[in-house]
C-alpha positions in Angstrom: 21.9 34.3 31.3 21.1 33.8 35.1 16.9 34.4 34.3 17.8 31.8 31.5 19.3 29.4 33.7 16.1 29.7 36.3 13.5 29.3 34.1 15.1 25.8 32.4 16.0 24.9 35.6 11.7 25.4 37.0 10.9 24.1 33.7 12.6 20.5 34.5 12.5 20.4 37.6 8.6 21.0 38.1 8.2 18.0 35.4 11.2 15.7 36.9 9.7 15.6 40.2 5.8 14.6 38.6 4.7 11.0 39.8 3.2 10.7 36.0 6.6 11.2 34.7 8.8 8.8 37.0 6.2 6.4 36.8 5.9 6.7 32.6 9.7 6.3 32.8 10.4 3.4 34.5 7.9 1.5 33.2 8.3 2.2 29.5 11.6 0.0 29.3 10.0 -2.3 31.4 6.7 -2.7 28.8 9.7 -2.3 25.8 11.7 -4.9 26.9 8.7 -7.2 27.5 7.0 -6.5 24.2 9.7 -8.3 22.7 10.6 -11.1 25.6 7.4 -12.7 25.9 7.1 -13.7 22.8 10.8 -15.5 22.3 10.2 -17.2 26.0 6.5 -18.3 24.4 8.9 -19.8 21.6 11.5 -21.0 23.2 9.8 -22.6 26.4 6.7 -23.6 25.1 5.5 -27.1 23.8 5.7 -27.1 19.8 2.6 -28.3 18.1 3.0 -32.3 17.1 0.8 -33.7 14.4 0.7 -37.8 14.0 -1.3 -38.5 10.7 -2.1 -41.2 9.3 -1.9 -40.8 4.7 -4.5 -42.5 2.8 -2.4 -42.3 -0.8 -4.3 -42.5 -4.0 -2.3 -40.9 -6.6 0.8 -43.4 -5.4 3.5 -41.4 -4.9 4.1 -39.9 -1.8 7.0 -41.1 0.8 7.0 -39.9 4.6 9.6 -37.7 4.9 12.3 -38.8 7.6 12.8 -35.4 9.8 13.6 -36.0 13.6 13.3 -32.3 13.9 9.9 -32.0 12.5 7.5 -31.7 14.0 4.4 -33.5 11.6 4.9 -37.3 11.1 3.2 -39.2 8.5 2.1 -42.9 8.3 0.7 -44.7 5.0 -2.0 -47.1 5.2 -3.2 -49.4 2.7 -7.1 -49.0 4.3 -10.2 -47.0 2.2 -10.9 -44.1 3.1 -14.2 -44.3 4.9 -12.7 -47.2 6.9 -9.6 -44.5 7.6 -12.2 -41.9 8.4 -13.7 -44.1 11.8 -10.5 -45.5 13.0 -7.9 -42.8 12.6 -8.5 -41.4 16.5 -8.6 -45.2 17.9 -5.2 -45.8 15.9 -3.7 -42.5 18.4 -3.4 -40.2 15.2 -4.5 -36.5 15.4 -5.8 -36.6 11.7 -6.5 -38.0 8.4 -4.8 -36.9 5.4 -6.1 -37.8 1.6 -3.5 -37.5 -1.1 -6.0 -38.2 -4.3 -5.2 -39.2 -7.9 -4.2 -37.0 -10.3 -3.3 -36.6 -14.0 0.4 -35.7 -14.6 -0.5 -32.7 -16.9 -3.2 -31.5 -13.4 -1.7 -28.0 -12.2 -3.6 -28.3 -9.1 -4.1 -31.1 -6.2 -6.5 -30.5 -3.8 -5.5 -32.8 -0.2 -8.3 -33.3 1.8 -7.4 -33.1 6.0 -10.3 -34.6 8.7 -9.9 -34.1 11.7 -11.7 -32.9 15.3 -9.2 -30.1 15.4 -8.3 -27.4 12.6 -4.7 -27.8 11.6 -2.4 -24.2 12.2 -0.9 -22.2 9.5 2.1 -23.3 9.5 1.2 -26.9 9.9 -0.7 -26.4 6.4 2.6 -25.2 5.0 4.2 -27.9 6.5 1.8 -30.4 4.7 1.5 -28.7 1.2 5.4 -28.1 0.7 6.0 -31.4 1.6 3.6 -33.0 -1.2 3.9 -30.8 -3.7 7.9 -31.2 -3.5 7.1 -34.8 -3.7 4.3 -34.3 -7.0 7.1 -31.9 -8.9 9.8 -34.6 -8.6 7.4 -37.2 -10.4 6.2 -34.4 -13.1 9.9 -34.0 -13.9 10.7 -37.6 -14.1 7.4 -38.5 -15.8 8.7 -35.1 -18.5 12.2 -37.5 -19.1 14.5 -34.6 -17.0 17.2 -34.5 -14.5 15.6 -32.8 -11.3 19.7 -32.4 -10.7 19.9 -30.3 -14.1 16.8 -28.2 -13.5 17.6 -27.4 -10.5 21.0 -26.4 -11.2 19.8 -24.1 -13.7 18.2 -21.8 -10.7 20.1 -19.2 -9.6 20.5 -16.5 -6.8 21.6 -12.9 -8.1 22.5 -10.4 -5.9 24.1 -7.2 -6.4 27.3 -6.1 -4.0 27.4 -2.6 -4.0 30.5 -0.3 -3.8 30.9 3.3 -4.3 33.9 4.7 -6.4 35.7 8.0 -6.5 37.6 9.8 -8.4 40.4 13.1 -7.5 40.8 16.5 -8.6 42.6 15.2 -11.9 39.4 12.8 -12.9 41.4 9.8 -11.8 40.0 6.6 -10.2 39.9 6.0 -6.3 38.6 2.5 -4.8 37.5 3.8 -2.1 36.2 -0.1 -0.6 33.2 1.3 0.6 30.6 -0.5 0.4 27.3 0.1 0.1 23.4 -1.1 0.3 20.5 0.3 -1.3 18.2 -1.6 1.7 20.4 -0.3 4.3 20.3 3.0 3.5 16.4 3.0 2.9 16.1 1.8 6.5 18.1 4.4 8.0 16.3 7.0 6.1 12.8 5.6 7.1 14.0 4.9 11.0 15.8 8.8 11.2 12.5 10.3 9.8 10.7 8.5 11.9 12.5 8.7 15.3 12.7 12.5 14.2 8.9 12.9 14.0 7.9 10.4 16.9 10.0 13.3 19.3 8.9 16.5 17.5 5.3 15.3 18.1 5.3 13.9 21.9 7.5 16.2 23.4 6.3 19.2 20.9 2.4 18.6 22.7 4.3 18.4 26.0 5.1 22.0 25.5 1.9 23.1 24.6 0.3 21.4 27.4 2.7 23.4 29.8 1.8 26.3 28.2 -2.0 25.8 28.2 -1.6 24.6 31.9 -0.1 28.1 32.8 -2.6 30.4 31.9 -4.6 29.2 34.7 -1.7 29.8 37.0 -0.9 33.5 37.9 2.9 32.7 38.6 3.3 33.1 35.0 2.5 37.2 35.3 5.6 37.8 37.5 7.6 36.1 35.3 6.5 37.9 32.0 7.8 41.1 33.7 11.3 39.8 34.6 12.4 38.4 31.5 12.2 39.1 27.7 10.0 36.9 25.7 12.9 34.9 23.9 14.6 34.3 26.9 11.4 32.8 28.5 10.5 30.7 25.4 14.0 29.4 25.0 14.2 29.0 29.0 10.9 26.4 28.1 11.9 24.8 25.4 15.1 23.9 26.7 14.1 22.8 30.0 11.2 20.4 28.4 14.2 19.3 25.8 16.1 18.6 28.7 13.5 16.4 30.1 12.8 14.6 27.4 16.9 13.8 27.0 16.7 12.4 30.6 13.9 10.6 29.5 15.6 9.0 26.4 18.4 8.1 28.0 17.1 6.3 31.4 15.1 4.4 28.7 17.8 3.3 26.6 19.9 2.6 29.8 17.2 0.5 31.4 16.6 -1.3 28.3 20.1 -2.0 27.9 20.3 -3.6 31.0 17.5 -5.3 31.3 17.7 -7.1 28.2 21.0 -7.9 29.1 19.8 -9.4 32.6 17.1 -11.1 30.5 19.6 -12.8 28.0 21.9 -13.8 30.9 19.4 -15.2 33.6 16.6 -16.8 31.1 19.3 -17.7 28.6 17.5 -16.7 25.9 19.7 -16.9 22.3 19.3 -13.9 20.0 19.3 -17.0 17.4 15.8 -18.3 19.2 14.0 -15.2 17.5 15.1 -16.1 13.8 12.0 -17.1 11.8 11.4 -20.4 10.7 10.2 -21.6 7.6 8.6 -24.7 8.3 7.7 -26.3 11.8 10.9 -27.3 13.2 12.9 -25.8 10.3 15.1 -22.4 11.0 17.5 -20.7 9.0 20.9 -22.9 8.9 24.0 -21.5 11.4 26.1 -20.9 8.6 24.1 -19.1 6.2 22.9 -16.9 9.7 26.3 -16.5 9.8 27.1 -15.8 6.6 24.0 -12.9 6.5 25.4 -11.4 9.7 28.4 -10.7 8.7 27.8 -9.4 5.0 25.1 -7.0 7.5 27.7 -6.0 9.3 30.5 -4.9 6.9 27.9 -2.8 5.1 26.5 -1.3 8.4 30.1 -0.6 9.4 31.5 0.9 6.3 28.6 4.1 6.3 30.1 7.0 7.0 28.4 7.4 10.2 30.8 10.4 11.3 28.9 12.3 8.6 25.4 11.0 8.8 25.1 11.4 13.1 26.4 14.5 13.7 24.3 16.0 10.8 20.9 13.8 12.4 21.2 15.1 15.6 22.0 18.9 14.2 18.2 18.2 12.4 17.2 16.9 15.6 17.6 20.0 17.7 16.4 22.3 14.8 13.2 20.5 14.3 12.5 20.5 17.7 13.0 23.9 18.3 11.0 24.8 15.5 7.9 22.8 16.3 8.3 23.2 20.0 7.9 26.8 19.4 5.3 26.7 17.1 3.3 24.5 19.6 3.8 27.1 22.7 2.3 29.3 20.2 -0.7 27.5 19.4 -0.4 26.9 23.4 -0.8 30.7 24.5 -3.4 31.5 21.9 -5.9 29.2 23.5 -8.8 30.1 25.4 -10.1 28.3 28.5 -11.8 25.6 26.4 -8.9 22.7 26.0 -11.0 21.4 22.9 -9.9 24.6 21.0 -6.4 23.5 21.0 -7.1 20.5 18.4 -7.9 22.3 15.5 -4.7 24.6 16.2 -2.6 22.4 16.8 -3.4 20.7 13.7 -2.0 23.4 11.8 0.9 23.5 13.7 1.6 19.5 12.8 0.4 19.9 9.2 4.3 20.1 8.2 5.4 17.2 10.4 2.7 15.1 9.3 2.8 15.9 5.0 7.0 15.3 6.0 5.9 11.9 7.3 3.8 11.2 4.1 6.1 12.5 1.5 9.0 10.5 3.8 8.5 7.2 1.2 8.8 8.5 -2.1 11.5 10.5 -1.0 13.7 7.6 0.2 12.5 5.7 -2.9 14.0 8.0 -5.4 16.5 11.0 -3.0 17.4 12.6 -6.2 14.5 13.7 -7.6 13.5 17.4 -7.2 10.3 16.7 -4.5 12.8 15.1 -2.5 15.9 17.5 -3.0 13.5 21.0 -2.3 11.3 19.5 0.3 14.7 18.6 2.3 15.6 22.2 2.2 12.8 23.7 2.8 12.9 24.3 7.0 9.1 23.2 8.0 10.1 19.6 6.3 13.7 19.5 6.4 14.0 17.6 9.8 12.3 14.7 9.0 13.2 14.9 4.9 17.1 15.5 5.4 18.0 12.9 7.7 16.1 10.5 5.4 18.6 11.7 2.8 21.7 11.4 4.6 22.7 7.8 3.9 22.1 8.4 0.5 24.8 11.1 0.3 22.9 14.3 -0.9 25.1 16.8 -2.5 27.2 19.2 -0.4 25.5 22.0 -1.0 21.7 21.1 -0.7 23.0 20.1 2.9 24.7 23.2 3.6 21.2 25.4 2.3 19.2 23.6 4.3 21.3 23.7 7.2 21.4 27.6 7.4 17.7 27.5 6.7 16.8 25.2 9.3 19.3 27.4 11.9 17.7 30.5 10.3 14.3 29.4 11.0 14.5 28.6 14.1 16.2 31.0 16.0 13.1 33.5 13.8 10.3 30.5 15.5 11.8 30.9 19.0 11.6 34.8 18.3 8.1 34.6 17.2 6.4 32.2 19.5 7.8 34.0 22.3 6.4 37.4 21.2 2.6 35.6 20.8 3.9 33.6 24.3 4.1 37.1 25.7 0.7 38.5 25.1 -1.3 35.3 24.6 -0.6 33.5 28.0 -2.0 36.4 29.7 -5.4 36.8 27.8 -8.0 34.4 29.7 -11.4 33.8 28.8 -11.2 33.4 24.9 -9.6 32.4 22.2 -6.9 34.5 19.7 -7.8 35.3 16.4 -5.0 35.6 13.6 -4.9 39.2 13.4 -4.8 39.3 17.2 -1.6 37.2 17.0 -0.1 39.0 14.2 -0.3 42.7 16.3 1.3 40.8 19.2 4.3 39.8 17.1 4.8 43.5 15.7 3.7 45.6 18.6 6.6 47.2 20.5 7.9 46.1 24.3 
C-alpha cells in the first residue's frame, strides 16, 4: 500500500506542479465564464438597431403598429413611389418600404425594401410578421369570419407527465412524481456526453505520461519495486486525481466568477432570454410560469438513484479506458505518430458509444439500447444515458458487475503489457508481442 501511495502521490504531483497545467486551469473558467458573458453584455449594453421607414401602401391596408418598445417605426405617405425613392434619406428615414396590391385570393406578397443599407434578420422578421398579421386580418374579414372565433379555435396541447405504481398486491400508488420525456432526454444526452468528454482528455493524458516515460530511465527502478497492477493503478489514480482537482477548481472558479459578474455588471439571468421580434422578449409571467413547471419536474427525478449510479459509471469507464490507453501507451515505439492509429482502436468503443448515444435515448427500451448498456466497453456512456429513463433493476445490476469485472481485468492487463512494453525502446509492439507479455510469468 505504501509503493501505491508513492507512485499516485509522483503521479500528481509531477503534473500539479506543470506551468501548462496551472496555467490551462485558471484560465479555462476564465475563457468559460466569458464565452457566455460577452455576449449578454453585447446585448444588454449595446445600442439596439432603430429602423425609421417611411411605407408607400398600394394594396390599402396596412396601419403602423403603435409599439414604444420596438424598435422599427413606420410612416405612410401618400407620394409615388419613384418620388419616395429620391426623397426618403432627405426626409431622415433609413429606408423605403413598398407594400403592393394584391388579390384577396394571392397566397403570396412580395414587399419591396430600398435602401443604402441591407436590413438584419431580425429586422426582416420584424417587417414580414407585422404585414402579413395585418393581410390575414383583412383575408378573414373579406372571407365574412370572426378573427375572435378563428382564433379561439387554436389550441396549445401539452402532455403533463406522471408516473404511477402499483404494490405487491397489484394495487394503485400515486406516487406524484412527475415526469418529462425532454428532461430526461437531456440528461441522458449531457451524462453520455460529460462521460465521454473525460474518458477521452484525461484517457490521452495517460497515454502521453506513458509515452513520455520510456524516454526516461527512472521508469526501470520503479518496474523492479512494485508489481505491475500496483503501478498501473498507482497512474491511473494519480492522473484521476488530477483531473478531480482540475474539475473542481473549474467549477469553483466558475461559480464565483459568474457570481462576481452577475453582482458587479448587474447582468439579469432574464437579459439572455431570446426574443422574438426586435424589442419583443418572452412575457415575465409566462417566464415565470415555464420556470417553475422546469423546476418541479427537475426536482421530482430521483436524483438519489440516477448520481450515485453516474458517478459509479464514471470511475468504471475511466479506469477501463485509462488502462487501455497506457496500453496503447507502452506499446509504442519512439515514433509519436505510431500512437494515432493505436489509439484509435483503443477509442473505437467510446466513439461507436457516442454514435449509438441518440437512438438509444430516442427509444431506451429497445434491445440495441438495453445490450449495448450492458455490455462494459459501451456501458459508461450508454447506461447513464438510460438512467433517467428508469432501466429495469436487473439490466443495472448486470452491467454493473460487468463494468466492475472489467475493469479491475483492464487494470490487470494493461499493467502486464505496461510492464514489458515501457521498457522496449527503438520499435513498435506487435499483437503477438503484447499477447506473450500478458501471459508470460513474473
Amino acid at each position: 500500500m505504501d509503493k501505491l501511495w508513492l507512485i499516485i502521490q509522483r503521479e500528481y504531483l509531477t503534473r500539479v506542479k506543470k506551468k501548462s497545467f496551472i496555467l490551462i486551469t485558471l484560465l479555462s473558467p476564465i475563457l468559460f465564464v466569458a464565452l457566455f458573458t460577452i455576449p449578454v453584455l453585447v446585448t444588454v449594453f449595446s445600442e439596439k438597431e432603430k429602423k425609421s421607414l417611411v411605407v408607400r401602401d398600394d394594396s390599402g391596408i396596412f396601419v403602423p403598429p403603435v409599439d414604444s418598445t420596438a424598435n422599427v417605426s413606420f410612416v405612410l405617405a401618400p407620394e409615388e413611389l419613384p418620388e419616395l425613392k429620391r426623397t426618403y434619406k432627405l426626409r431622415g428615414f433609413d429606408g423605403l418600404l413598398h407594400i403592393p396590391a394584391f388579390q384577396g385570393n394571392s397566397g403570396n406578397l412580395k414587399l419591396g425594401y430600398y435602401s443604402e443599407k441591407q436590413l438584419s434578420l431580425s429586422v426582416v422578421s420584424f417587417i414580414e410578421k407585422q404585414v402579413a398579421e395585418q393581410v390575414e386580418a383583412k383575408k378573414i374579414k373579406d372571407a365574412g369570419y370572426s378573427e375572435d372565433v378563428l382564433n379561439s379555435f387554436k389550441t396549445d396541447i401539452g402532455i403533463e407527465q406522471e408516473e404511477l405504481a402499483f404494490n405487491d398486491q397489484g394495487e394503485l400508488v400515486e406516487t406524484g412524481k412527475k415526469s418529462s420525456a425532454e428532461l430526461a432526454t437531456a440528461i441522458g444526452f449531457i451524462a453520455g456526453f460529460i462521460i465521454y468528454i473525460v474518458l477521452i482528455f484525461y484517457g490521452a493524458m495517460i497515454m502521453r505520461s506513458v509515452m513520455e516515460e520510456k524516454t526516461n530511465r527512472i521508469v526501470e527502478v520503479i518496474i523492479s519495486s512494485v508489481r505491475p497492477f500496483q503501478l498501473m493503478m498507482g497512474k491511473i489514480l494519480g492522473v484521476s486525481a488530477v483531473g478531480l482537482t482540475q474539475m473542481l477548481i473549474w467549477m469553483g472558479m466558475t461559480f464565483l466568477l459568474s457570481t462576481l459578474m452577475t453582482a458587479f455588471l448587474g447582468v439579469d439571468a432574464t437579459a439572455m432570454q431570446p426574443a422574438t421580434m426586435p424589442g419583443q422578449a418572452i412575457p415575465p409571467e409566462e417566464l415565470a410560469s415555464q420556470t417553475s413547471k422546469f423546476m418541479e419536474v427537475l426536482t421530482s427525478q430521483n436524483w438519489g438513484y440516477i448520481l450515485p449510479l453516474f458517478l459509479f459509471y464514471f470511475v468504471g469507464g475511466y479506469f477501463i479506458y485509462a488502462s487501455l490507453f497506457a496500453a496503447v501507451g507502452a506499446s509504442m515505439g519512439d515514433d509519436m505518430g505510431e500512437s494515432q492509429s493505436l489509439s484509435l482502436v483503443a477509442m473505437a468503443p467510446i466513439i461507436l458509444s457516442i454514435i449509438l448515444i441518440s437512438p438509444v435515448v430516442e427509444n431506451p427500451t429497445s434491445s440495441l439500447a438495453r445490450w449495448m448498456s450492458i455490455f462494459p466497453l459501451s456501458s459508461p456512456v450508454l447506461m447513464p444515458a438510460r438512467l433517467a429513463f428508469e432501466p429495469p433493476l436487473w439490466e443495472v445490476l448486470l452491467s454493473m458487475v460487468l463494468l466492475a469485472g472489467s475493469a479491475v481485468f483492464f487494470v490487470w492487463l494493461s499493467g502486464r503489457i505496461y510492464r514489458v512494453g515501457v521498457l522496449l525502446y527503438g520499435k513498435k509492439a506487435t499483437l503477438k508481442e503484447m499477447v506473450k507479455w500478458t501471459f508470460s510469468k513474473e
